[in-house]
Backbone as JSON Lines, residues from 0, in Angstrom:
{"i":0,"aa":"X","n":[0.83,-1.19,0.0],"ca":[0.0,0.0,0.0],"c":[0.88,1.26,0.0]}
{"i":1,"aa":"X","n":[1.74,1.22,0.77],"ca":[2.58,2.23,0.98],"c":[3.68,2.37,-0.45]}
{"i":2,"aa":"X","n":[4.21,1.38,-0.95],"ca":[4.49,1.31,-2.37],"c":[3.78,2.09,-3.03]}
{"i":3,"aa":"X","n":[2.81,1.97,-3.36],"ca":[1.36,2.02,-3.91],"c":[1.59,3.79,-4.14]}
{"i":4,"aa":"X","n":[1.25,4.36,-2.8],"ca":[1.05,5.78,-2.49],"c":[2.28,6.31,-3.48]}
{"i":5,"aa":"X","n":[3.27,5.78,-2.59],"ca":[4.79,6.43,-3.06],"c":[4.51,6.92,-4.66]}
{"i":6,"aa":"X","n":[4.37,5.55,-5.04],"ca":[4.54,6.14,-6.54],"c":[3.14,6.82,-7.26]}
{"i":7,"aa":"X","n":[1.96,6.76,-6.93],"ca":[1.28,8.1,-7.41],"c":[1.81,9.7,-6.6]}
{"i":8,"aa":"X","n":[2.31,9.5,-5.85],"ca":[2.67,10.91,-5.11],"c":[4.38,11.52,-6.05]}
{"i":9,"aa":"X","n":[5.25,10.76,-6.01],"ca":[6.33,11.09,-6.56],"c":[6.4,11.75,-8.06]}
{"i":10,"aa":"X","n":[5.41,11.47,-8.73],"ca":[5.44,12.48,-10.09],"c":[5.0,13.76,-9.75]}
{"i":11,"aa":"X","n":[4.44,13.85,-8.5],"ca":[3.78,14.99,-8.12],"c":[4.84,16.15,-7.92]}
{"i":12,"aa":"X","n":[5.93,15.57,-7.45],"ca":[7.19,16.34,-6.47],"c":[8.25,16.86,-7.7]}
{"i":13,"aa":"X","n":[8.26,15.79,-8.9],"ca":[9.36,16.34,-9.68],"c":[8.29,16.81,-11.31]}
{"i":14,"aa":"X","n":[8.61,17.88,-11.47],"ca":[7.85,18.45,-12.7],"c":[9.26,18.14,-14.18]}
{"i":15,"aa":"X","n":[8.34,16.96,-14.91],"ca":[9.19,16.82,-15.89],"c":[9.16,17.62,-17.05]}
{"i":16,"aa":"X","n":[9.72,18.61,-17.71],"ca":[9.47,19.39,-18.69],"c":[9.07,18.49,-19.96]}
{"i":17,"aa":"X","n":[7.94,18.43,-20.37],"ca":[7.96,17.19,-21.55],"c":[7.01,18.02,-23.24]}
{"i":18,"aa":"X","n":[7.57,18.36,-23.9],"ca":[7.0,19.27,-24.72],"c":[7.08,18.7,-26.29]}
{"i":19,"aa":"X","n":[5.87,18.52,-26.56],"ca":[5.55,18.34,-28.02],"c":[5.11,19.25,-29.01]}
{"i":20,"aa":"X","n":[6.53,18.83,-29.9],"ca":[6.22,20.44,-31.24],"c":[4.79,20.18,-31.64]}
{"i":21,"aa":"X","n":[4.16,19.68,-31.84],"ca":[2.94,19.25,-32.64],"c":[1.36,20.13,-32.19]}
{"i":22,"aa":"X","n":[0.63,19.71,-32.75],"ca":[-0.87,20.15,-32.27],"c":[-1.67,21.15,-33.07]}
{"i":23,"aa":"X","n":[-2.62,21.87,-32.8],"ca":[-3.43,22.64,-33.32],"c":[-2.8,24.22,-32.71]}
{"i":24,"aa":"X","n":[-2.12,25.23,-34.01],"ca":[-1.79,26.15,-33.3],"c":[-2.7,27.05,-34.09]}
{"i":25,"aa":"X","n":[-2.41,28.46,-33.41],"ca":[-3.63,29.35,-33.96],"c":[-3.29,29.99,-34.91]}
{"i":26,"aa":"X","n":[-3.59,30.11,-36.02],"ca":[-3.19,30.22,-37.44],"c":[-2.74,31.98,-37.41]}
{"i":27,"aa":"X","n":[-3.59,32.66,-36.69],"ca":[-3.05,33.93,-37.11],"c":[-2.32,34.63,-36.03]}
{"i":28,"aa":"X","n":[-1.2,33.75,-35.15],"ca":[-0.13,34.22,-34.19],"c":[1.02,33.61,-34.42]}
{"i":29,"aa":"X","n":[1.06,32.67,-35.68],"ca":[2.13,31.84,-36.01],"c":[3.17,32.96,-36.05]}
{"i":30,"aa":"X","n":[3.19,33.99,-36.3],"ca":[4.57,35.06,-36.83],"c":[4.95,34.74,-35.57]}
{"i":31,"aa":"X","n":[3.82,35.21,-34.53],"ca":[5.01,35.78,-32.69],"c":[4.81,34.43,-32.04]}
{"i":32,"aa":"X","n":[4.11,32.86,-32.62],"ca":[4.9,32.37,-31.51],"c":[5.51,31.37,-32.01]}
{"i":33,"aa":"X","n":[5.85,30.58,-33.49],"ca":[5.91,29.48,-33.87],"c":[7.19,29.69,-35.19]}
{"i":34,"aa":"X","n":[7.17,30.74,-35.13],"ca":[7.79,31.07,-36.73],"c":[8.83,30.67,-36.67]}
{"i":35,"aa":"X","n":[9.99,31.18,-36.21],"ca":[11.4,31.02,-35.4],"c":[11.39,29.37,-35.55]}
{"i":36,"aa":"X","n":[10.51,29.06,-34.45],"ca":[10.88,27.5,-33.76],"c":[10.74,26.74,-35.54]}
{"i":37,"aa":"X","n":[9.62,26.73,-36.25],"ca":[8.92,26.2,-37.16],"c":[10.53,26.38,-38.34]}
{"i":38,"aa":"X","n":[10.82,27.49,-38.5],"ca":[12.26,27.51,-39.34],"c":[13.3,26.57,-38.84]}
{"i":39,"aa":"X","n":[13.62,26.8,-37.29],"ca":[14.88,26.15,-37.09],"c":[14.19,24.61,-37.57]}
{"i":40,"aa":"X","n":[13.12,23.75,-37.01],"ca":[12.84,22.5,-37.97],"c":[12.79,22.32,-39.02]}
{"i":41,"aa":"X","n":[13.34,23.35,-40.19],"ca":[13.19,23.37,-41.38],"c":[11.94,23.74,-42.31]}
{"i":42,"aa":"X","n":[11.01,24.68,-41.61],"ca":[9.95,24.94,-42.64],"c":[11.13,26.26,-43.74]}
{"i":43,"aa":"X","n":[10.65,25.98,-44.79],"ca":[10.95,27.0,-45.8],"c":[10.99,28.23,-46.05]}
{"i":44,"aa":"X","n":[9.24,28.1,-45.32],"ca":[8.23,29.59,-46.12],"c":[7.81,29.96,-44.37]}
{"i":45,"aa":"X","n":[7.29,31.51,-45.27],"ca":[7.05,32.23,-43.65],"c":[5.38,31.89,-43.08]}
{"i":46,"aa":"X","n":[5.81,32.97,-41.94],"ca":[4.29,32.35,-41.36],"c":[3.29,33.2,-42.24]}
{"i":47,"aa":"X","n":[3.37,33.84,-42.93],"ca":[2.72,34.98,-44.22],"c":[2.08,33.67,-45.26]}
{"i":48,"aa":"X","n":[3.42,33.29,-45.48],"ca":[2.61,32.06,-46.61],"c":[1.73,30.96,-46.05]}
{"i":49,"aa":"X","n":[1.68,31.1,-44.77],"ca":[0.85,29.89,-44.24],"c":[-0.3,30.45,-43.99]}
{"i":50,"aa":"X","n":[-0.7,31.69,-43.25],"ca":[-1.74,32.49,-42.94],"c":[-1.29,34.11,-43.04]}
{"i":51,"aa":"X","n":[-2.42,34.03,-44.27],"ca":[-2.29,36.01,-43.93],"c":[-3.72,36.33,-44.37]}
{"i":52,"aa":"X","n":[-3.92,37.28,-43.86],"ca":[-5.49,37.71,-43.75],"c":[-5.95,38.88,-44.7]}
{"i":53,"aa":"X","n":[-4.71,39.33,-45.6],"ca":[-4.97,40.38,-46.38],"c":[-4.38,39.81,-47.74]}
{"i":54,"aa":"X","n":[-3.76,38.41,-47.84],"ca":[-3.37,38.01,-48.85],"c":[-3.08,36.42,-49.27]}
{"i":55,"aa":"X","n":[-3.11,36.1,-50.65],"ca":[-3.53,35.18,-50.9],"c":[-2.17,33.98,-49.62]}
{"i":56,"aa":"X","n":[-2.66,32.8,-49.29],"ca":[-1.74,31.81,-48.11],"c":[-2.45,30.47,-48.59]}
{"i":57,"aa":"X","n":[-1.48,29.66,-48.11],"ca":[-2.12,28.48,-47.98],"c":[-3.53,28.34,-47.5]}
{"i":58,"aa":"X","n":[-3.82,29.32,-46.59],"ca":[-5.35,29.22,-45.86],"c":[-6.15,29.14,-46.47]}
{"i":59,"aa":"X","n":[-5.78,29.47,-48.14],"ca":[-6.92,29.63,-48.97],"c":[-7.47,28.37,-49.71]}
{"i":60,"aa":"X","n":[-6.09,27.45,-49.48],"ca":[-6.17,25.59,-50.21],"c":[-6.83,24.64,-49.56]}
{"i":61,"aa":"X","n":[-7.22,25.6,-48.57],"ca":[-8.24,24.6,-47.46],"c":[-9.72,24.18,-47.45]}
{"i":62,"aa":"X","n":[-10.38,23.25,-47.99],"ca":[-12.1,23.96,-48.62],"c":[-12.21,22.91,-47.77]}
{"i":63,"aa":"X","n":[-13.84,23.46,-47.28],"ca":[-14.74,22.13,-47.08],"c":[-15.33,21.23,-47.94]}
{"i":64,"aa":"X","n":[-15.11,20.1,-47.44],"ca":[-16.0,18.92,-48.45],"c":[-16.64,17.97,-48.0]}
{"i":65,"aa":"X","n":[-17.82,17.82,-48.73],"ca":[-18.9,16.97,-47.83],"c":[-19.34,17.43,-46.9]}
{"i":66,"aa":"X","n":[-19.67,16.95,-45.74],"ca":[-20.18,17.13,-44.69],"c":[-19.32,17.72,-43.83]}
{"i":67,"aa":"X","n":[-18.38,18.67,-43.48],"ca":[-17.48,18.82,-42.36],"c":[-16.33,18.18,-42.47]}
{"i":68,"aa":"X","n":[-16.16,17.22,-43.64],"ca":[-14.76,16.99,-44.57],"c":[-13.84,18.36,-44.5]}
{"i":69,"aa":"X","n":[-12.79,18.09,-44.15],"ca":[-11.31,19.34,-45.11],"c":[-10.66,18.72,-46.29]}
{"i":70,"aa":"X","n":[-10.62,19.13,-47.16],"ca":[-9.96,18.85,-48.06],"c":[-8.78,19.93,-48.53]}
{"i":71,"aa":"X","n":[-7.33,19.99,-49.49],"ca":[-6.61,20.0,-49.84],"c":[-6.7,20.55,-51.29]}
{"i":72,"aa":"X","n":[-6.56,21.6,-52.19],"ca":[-6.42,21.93,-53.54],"c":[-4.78,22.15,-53.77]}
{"i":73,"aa":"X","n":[-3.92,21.11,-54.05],"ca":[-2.61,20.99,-54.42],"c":[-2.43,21.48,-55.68]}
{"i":74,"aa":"X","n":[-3.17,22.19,-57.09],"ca":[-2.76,21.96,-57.7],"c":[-3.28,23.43,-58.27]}
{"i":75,"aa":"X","n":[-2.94,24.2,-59.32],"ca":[-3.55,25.13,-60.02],"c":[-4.4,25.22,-60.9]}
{"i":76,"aa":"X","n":[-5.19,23.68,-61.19],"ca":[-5.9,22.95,-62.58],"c":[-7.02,22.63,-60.81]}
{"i":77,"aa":"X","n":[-6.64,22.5,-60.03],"ca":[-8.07,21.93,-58.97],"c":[-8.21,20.45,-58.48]}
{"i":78,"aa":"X","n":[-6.95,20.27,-58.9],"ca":[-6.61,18.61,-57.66],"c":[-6.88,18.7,-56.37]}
{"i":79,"aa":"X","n":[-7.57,18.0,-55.66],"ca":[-8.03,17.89,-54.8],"c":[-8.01,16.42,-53.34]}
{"i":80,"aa":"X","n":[-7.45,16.81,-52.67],"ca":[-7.64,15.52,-51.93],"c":[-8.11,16.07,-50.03]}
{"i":81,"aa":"X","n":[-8.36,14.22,-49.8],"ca":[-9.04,14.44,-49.26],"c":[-9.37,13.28,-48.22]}
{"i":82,"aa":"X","n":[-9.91,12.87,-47.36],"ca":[-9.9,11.21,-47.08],"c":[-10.77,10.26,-47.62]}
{"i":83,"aa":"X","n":[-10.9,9.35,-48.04],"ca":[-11.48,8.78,-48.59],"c":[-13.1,8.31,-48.64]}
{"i":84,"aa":"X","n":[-13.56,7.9,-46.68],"ca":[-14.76,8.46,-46.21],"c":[-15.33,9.99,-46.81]}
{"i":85,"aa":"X","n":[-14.84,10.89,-47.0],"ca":[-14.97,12.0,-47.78],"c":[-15.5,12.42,-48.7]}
{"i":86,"aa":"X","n":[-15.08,11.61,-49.26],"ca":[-15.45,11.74,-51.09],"c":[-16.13,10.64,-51.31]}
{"i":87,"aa":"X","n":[-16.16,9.46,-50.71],"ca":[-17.1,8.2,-50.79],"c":[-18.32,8.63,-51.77]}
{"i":88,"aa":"X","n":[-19.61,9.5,-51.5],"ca":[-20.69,10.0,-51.52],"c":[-20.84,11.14,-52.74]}
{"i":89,"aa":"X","n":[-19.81,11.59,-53.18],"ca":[-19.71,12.47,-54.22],"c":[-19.51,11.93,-55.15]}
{"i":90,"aa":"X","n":[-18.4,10.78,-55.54],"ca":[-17.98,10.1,-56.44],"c":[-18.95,9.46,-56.46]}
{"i":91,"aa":"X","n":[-19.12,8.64,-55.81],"ca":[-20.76,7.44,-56.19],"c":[-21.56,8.41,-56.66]}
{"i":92,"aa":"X","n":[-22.26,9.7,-56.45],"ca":[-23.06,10.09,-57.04],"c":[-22.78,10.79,-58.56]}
{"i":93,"aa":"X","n":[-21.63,10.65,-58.6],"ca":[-20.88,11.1,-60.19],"c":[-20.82,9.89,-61.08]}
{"i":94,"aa":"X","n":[-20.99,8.36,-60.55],"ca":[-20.57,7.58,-61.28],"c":[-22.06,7.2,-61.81]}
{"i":95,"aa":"X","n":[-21.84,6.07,-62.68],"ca":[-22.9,5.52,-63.53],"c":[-22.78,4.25,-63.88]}
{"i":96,"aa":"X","n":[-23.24,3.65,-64.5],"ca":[-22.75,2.25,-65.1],"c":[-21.76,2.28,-66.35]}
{"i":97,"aa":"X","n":[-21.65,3.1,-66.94],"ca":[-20.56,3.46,-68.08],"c":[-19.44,3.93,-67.52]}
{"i":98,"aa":"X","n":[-19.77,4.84,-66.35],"ca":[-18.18,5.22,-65.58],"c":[-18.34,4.92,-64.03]}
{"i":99,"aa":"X","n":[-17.84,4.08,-63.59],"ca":[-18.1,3.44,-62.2],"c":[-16.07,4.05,-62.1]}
{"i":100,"aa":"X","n":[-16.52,5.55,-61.38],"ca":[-15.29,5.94,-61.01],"c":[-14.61,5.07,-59.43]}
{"i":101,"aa":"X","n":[-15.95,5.03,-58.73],"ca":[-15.69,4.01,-57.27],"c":[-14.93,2.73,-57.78]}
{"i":102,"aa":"X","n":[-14.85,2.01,-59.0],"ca":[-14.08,0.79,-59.19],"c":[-12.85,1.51,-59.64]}
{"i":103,"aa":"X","n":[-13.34,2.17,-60.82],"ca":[-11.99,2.38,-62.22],"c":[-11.41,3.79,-61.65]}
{"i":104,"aa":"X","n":[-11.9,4.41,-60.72],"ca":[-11.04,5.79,-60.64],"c":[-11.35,6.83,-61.61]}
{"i":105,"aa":"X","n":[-10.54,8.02,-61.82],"ca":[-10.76,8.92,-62.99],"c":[-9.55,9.91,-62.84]}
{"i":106,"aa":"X","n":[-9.5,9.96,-64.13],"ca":[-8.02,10.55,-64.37],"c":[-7.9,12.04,-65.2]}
{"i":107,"aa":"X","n":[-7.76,12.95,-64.5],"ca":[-8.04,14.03,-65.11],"c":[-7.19,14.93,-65.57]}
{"i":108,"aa":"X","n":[-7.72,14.53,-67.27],"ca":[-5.85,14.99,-68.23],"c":[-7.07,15.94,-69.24]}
């Protein structure tokens, strides 16, 4: 029992600094709090190209799809991705018996 105690009480006494780069940060404070850190890991581009509110950013490649889907526009022609649950329901309703894109896919040249 006394085992027991010890060790739920002892994490209590020493505070381990334990910090993960990762997570949901807030898109329009990236300059003052992430920018710096986000470079030294090797991002490229600034926090401008990721979010800016007076000009065109990535923020803008972000659409909804489906129901509360996010999807992705990678491309300047309108490639699009997305998860697959996602698009399930759009594609089936695009396909037909002549183009069953849900089997054969579709390739857009």
């Amino acid at each position: 029992m006394k085992k027991s105690f010890l060790l739920l009480i002892i994490p209590l006494f020493f505070r381990l600094s334990l910090f993960a780069g990762e997570g949901m940060w807030i898109p329009m404070l990236l300059q003052q709090l992430n920018e710096k850190e986000m470079q030294e890991m090797g991002l490229n581009i600034t926090a401008d190209d990721i979010y800016s509110i007076n000009h065109s950013s990535l923020k803008d490649a972000i659409v909804l799809f489906g129901r509360g889907c996010t999807a992705e526009i990678i491309s300047d022609q309108g490639l699009l991705l997305t998860n697959h649950h996602c698009g399930f329901g759009s594609i089936q309703r695009h396909s037909s018996i002549e183009h069953d894109y849900l089997t054969d896919g579709f390739w857009a040249m």
